[in-house]
DRENMARSE-661541 format. One record per residue (C-alpha): residue in three letters; z, y, x. Coordinates in steps of 0.5 Angstrom, whole numbers, plus 2048, in hexadecimal, padded with zeros to 3 digits. Layout:
rest | up | north | east
ala | Z | Y | X
...
***
This chain:
rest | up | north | east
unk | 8F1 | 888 | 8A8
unk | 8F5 | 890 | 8A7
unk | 8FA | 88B | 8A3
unk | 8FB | 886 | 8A9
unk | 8FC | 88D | 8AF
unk | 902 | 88F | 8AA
unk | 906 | 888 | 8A9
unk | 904 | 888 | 8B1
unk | 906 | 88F | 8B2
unk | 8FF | 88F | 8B6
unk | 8FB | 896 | 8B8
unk | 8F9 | 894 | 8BF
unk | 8F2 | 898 | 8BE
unk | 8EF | 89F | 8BB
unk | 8EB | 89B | 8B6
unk | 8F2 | 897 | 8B2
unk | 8F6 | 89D | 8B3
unk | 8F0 | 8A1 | 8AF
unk | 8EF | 89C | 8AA
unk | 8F8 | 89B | 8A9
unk | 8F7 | 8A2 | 8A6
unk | 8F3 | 89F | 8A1
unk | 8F9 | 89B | 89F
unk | 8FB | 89D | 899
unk | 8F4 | 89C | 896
unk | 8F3 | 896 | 898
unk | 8F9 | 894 | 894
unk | 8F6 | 897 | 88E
unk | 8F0 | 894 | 88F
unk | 8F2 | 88D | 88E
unk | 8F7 | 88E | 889
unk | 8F0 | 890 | 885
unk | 8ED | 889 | 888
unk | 8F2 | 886 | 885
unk | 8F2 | 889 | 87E
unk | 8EA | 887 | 87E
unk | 8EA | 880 | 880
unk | 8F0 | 87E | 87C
unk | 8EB | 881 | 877
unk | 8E5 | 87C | 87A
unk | 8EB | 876 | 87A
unk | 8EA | 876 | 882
unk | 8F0 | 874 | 884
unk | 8EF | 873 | 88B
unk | 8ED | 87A | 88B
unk | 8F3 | 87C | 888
unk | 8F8 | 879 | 88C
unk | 8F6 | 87C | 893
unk | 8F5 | 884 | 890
unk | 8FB | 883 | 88C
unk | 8FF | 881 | 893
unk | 8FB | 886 | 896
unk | 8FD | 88C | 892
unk | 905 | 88A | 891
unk | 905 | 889 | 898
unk | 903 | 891 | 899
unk | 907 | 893 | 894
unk | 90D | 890 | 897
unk | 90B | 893 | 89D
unk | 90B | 89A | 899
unk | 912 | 899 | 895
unk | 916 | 89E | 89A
unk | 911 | 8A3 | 898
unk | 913 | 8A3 | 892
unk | 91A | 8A0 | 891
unk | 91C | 8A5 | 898
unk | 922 | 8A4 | 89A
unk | 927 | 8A9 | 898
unk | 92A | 8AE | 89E
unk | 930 | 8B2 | 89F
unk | 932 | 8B7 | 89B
unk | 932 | 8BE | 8A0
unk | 937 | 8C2 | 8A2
unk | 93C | 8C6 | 89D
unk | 938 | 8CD | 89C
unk | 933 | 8CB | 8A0
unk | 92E | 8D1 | 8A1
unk | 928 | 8CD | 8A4
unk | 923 | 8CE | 8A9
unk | 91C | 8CF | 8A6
unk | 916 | 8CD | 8AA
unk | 90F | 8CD | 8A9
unk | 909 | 8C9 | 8AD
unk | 903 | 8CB | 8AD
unk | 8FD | 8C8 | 8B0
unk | 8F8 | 8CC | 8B0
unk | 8F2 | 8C9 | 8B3
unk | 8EE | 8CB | 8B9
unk | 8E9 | 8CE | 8B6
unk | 8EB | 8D2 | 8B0
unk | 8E8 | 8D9 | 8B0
unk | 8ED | 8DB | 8AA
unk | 8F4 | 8DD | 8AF
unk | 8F4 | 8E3 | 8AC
unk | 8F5 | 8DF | 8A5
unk | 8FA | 8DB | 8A8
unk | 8FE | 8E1 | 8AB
unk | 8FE | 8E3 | 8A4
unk | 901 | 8DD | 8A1
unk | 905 | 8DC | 8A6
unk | 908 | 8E4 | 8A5
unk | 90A | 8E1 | 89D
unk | 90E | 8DB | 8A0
unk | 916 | 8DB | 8A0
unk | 915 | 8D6 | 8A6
unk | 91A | 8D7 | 8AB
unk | 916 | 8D4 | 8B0
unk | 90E | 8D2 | 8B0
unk | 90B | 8CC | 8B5
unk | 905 | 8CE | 8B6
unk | 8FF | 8C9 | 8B9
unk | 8F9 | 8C9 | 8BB
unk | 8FA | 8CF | 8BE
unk | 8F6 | 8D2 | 8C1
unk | 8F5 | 8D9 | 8C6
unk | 8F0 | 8DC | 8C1
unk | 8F5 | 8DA | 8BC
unk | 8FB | 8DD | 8C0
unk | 8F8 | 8E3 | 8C1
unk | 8F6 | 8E5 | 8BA
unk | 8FD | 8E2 | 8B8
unk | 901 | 8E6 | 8BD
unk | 8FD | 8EC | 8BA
unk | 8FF | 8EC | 8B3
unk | 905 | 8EF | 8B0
unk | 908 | 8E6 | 8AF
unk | 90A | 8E7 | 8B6
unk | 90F | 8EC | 8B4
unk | 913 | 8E7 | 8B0
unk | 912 | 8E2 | 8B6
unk | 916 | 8E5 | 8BC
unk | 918 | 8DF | 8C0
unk | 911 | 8DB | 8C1
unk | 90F | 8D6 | 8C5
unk | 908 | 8D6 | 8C6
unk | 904 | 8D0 | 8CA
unk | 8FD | 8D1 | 8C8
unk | 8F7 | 8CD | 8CA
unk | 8F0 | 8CB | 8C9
unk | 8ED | 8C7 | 8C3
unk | 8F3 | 8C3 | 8C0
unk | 8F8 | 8C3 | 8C5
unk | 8FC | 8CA | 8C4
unk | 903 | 8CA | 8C1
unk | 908 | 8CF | 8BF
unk | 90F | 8D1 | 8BC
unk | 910 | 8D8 | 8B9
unk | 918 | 8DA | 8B7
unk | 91B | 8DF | 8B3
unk | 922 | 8DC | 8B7
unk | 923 | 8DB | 8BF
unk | 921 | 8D5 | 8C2
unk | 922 | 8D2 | 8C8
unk | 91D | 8CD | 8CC
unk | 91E | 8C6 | 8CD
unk | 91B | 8C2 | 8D1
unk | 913 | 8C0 | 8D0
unk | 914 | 8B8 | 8CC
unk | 910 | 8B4 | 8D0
unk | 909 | 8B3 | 8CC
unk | 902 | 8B4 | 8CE
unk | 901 | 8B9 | 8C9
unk | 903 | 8C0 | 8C9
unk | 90A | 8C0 | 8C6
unk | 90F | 8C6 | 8C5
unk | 917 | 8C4 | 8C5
unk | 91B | 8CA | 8C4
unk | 922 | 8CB | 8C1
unk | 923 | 8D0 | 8BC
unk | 92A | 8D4 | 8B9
unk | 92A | 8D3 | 8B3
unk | 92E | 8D5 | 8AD
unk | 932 | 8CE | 8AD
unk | 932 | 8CD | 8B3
unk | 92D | 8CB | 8B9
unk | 927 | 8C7 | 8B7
unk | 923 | 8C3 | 8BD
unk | 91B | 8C5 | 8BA
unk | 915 | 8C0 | 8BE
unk | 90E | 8C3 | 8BB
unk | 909 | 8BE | 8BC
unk | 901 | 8BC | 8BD
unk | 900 | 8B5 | 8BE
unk | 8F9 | 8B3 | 8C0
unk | 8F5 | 8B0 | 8BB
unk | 8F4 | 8A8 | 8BC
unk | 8ED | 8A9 | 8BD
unk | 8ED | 8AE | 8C1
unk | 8F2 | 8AB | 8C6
unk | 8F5 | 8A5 | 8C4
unk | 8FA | 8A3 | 8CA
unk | 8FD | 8AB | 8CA
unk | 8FE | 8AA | 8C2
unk | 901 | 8A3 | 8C2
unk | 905 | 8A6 | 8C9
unk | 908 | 8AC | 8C5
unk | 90A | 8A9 | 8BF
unk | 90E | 8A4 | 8C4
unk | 911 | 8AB | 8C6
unk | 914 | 8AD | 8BF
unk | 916 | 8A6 | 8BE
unk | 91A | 8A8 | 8C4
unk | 91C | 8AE | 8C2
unk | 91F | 8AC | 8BC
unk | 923 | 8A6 | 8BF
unk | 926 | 8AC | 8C4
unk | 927 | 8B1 | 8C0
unk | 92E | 8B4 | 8BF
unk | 92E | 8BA | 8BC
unk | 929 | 8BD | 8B5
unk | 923 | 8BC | 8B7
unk | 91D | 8BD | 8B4
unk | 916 | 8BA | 8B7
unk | 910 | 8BE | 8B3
unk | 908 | 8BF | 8B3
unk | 902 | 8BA | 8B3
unk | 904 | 8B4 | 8B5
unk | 8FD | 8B1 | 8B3
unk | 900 | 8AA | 8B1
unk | 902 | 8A9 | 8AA
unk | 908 | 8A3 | 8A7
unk | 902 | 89F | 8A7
unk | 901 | 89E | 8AE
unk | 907 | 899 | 8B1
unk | 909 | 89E | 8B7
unk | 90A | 8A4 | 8B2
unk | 90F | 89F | 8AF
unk | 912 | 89D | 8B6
unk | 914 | 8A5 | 8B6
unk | 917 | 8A5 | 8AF
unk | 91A | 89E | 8B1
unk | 91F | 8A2 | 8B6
unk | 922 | 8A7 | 8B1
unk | 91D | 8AB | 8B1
unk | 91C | 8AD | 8A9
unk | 916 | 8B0 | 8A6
unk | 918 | 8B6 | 8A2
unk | 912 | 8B5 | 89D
unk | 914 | 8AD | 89B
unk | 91B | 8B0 | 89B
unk | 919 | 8B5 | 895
unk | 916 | 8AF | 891
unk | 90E | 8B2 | 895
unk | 90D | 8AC | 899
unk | 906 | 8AB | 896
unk | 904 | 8B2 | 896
unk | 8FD | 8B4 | 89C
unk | 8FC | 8B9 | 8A1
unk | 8F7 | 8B8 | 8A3
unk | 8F0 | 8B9 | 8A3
unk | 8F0 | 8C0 | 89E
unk | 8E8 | 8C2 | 8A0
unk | 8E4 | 8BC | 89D
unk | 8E2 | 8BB | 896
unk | 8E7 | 8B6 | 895
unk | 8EF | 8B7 | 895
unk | 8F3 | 8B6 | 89B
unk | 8F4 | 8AF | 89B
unk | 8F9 | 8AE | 8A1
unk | 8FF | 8B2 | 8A3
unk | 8FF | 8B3 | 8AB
unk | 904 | 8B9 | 8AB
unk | 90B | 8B7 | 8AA
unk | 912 | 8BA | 8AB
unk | 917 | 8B5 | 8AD
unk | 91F | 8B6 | 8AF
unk | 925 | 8B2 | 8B1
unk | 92B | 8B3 | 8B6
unk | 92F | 8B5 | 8AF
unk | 929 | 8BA | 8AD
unk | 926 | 8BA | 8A6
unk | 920 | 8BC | 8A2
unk | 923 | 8C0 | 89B
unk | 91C | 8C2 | 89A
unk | 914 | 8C2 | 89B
unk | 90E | 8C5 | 898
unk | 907 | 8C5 | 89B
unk | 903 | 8CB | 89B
unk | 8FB | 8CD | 89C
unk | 8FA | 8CF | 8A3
unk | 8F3 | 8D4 | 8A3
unk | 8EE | 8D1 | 8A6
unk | 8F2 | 8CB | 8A8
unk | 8F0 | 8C3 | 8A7
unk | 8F8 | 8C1 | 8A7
unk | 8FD | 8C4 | 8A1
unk | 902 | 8C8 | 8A4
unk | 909 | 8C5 | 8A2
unk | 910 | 8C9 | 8A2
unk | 917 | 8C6 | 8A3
unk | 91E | 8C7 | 8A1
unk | 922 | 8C4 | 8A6
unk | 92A | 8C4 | 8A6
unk | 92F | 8C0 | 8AB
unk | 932 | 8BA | 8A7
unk | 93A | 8BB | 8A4
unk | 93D | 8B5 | 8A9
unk | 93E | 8AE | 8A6
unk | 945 | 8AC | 8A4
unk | 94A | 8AD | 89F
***
């Protein structure tokens, strides 16, 4: 059935989309039913979880072989910047706010953040480092906010139903359009998460300058609207650096995370030259930090 939704690129329901996530698994499930009935000589059996297992690995071909990108500008500085859920709830901003002062990134795209998360931010010595600040907090999930060590210009609010932060910033390369996200998530508010996907595929078709879209997006490659967004030019800095299968998500249950949701992806002639996930005190997302560049133009 997962297989089905994918070839028919179906997510019309919270419940696919959350099982969708599962896909990967799925994939290696069925290769070990079909190890054990070729065992037991159930040829039947054989046939239909190979077929199912080859038709996920193909559909994962492009995170592992991942197309390559351009090469940057010639003695390209970079831009740093750092995405750091840190969940509403989370009790340890001071924590946070330490780690946060250890990091080189240049700018920090916070979400979930709220005015408590705020006030105890703005009170440490982190603020300091990050003058120029745009700060849209909110209750529960809904905050989000953009912290530069380098001036910024706001742009338009994007069309999404969530809280999102479009803002460009004077980087040493150049000016970099820099959309902090957090989608809602599918079981939550399925048409509002299916709509704001639709709005980055948009985006990415409409983008005419470095541009990078960063935060919790709550969808992962195996969900077909999340490929739509990849579709459009958009392209995710982890399978680019050859992570593609690596998780984010979630770091507080026994187990280890399982499925990414926090992603950094660019186009308009923006390429990522590095990331690295980072623990976030008290959050159940990793954090991620990325290095992006424009890209050297094409011909000769």
């Amino acid at each position: 059935m997962i297989t089905l939704t994918q070839v028919l690129e179906w997510a019309v329901t919270p419940l696919v989309v959350v099982v969708q996530s599962l896909t990967p698994y799925l994939g290696v499930v069925m290769i070990v039913i079909a190890l054990v009935a070729l065992w037991t000589r159930r040829l039947l059996l054989v046939t239909v979880a190979a077929a199912i297992g080859f038709g996920i690995m193909v559909l994962g071909t492009p995170l592992a072989f991942p197309g390559e990108q351009p090469e940057p500008i010639a003695g390209a500085a970079g831009l740093e910047v750092a995405s750091v859920n840190l969940l509403f709830s989370n009790d340890r901003i001071a924590d946070v706010a330490e780690q946060m002062d250890q990091l080189t990134a240049d700018v920090i795209v916070f979400t979930e953040y709220t005015e408590q998360h705020q006030e105890a931010l703005l009170a440490s010595p982190v603020a300091g480092r990050y003058p120029y600040r745009t700060d849209r907090a909110g209750p529960r999930g809904e905050g989000v906010a953009i912290w530069s060590t380098m001036p910024v210009e706001r742009a338009e609010h994007p069309n999404t139903d969530s809280t999102s932060i479009d803002v460009t910033v004077s980087g040493p390369d150049g000016d970099i359009r820099v959309i902090g996200v957090h989608f809602p998530t599918p079981l939550d508010d399925f048409a509002s998460w299916s709509h704001d996907l639709r709005t980055a595929t948009k985006i990415g078709r409409a983008a005419d300058g470095p541009t990078l879209l960063i935060g919790d997006l709550n969808a992962s490659y195996w969900h077909p609207d999340f490929r739509r967004v990849l579709d459009e030019g958009f392209v995710d800095a982890h399978t680019a650096d050859g992570a593609g299968f690596s998780t984010s998500w979630p770091t507080t249950w026994p187990i280890p995370p399982f499925v990414r949701l926090d992603h950094a992806l660019t186009t308009g002639g923006l390429v990522a030259t590095d990331v690295e996930d980072v623990d976030v005190a008290g959050s159940d997302h990793l954090g991620m930090i990325v290095t992006v560049a424009p890209a050297r133009p094409a011909g000769p």
